[in-house]
C-alpha positions in Angstrom: 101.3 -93.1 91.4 97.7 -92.1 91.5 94.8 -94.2 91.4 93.6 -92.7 88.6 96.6 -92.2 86.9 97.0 -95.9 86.4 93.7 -96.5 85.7 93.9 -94.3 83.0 97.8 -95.2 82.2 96.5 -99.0 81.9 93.5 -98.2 79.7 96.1 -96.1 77.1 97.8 -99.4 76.9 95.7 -101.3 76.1 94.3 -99.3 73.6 97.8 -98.7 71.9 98.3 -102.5 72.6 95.2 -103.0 69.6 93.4 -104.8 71.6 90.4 -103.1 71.3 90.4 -102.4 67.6 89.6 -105.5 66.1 86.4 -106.6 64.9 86.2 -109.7 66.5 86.6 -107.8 69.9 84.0 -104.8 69.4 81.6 -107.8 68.4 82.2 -109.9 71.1 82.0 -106.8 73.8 78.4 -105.7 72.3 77.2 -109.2 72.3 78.1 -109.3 76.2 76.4 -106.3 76.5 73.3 -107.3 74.3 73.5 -110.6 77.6 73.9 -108.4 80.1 70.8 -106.4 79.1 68.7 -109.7 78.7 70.0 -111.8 81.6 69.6 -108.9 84.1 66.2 -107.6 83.0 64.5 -107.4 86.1 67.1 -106.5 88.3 67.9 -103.0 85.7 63.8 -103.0 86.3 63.8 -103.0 89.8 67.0 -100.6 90.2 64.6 -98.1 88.0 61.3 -98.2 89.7 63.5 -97.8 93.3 65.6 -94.7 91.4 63.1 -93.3 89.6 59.4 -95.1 90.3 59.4 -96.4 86.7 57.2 -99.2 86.0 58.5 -102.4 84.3 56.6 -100.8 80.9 57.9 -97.6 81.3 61.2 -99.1 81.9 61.3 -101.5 78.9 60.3 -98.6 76.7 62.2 -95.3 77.5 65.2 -97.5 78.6 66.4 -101.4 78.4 64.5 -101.6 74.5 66.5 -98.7 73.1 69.6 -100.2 74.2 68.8 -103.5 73.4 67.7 -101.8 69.8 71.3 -99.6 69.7 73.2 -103.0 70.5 71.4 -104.5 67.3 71.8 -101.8 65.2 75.8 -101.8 65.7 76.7 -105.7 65.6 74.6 -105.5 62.4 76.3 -102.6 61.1 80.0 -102.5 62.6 81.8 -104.2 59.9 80.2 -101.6 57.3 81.3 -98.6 60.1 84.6 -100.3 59.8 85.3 -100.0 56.3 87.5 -97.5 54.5 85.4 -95.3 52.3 87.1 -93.7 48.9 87.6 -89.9 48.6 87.8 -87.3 45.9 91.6 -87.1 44.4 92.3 -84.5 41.7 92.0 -84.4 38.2 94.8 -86.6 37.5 92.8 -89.8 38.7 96.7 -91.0 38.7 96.5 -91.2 42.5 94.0 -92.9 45.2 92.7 -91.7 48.7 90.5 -93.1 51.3 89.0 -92.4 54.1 89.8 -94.7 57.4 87.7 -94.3 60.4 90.0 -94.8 63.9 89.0 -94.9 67.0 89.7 -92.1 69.9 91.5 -94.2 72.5 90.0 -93.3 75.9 86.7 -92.0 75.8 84.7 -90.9 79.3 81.4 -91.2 79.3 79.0 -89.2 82.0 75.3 -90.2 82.5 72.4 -88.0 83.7 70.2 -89.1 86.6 67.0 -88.7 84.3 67.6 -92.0 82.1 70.3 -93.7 84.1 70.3 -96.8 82.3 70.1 -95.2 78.5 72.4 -92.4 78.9 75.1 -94.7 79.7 74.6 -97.7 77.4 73.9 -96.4 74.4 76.7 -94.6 74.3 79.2 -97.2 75.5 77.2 -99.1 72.4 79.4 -96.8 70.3 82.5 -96.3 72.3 82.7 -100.7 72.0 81.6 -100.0 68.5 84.1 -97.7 67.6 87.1 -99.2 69.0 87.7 -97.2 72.7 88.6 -97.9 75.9 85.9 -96.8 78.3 85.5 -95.1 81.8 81.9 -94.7 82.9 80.6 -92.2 85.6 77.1 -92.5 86.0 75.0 -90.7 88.1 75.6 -89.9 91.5 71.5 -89.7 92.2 70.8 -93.1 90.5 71.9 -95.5 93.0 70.4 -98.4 92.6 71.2 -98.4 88.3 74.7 -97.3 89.6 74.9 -100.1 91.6 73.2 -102.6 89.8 75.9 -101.2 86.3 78.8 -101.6 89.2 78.6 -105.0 90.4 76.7 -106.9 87.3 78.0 -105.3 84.1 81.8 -105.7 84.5 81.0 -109.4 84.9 80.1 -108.6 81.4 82.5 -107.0 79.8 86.4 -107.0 79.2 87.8 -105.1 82.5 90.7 -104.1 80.2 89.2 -102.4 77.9 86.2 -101.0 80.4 86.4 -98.9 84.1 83.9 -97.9 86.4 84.5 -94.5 87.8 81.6 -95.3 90.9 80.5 -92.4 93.0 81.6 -93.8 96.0 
């Protein structure tokens, strides 16, 4: 069988498996990725300024604080996201209805050159948030974040649930 094709064969499973839907998983995956963010600080800086000559500031603010910020923002919000939410019923108030929120299964997520690190973390921030399996293609003109995302943040973050579609 393809490469791909079981790639994307093993990430269906374990999505249908449930092992990405509960809490305590989405929580644990963005809390790696909040440590990932801090514990590689200047290495994400450094891939930046050789991508893109971004200095550290520039860096911190257009790129590593938003995330750091989106990764906040869902572990203190995710179990309110997860909640079912009532609906309207009829006039006969003799029934109930609710709204459930599931997750998509497999999402892909493709990142821009421009904001290497941004456009492919804050997004995964909801994919993880949301339940999904994840494939990531980042840029093919970011190296040095592609590399740096490659090697360091799969270290990180539960391989079953997360693949790395590289340029090379």
């Amino acid at each position: 069988m393809d490469p791909i094709e079981d790639t994307l064969q093993r990430l269906r499973e374990a999505f249908n498996a449930g092992r990405t839907r509960p809490a305590t998983f989405r929580a644990a995956q963005l809390r790696a990725l909040g440590r990932f963010l801090q514990d590689n600080k200047q290495l994400l800086q450094d891939a930046l300024a050789q991508d893109l000559h971004k200095s550290a500031f520039e860096s911190d603010i257009s790129e590593l604080i938003l995330c750091e910020n989106e990764v906040d923002l869902a572990l203190r919000n995710l179990q309110a996201w997860m909640q079912d939410k009532p609906a309207a019923t009829n006039l006969t108030k003799l029934d109930s209805a609710f709204i459930r929120k599931e997750p998509f299964g497999l999402v892909l997520i493709i990142a821009p050159w421009n904001y290497p690190l941004n456009l492919t973390l804050v997004p995964l921030v909801g994919a993880l948030a949301a339940g999904n399996c994840v494939v990531l293609k980042p840029s093919e003109i970011s190296k040095a974040t592609e590399k740096v995302l490659a090697e360091v943040l799969p270290q990180y973050l539960d391989q079953g649930a997360l693949v790395w579609a590289g340029s090379s």
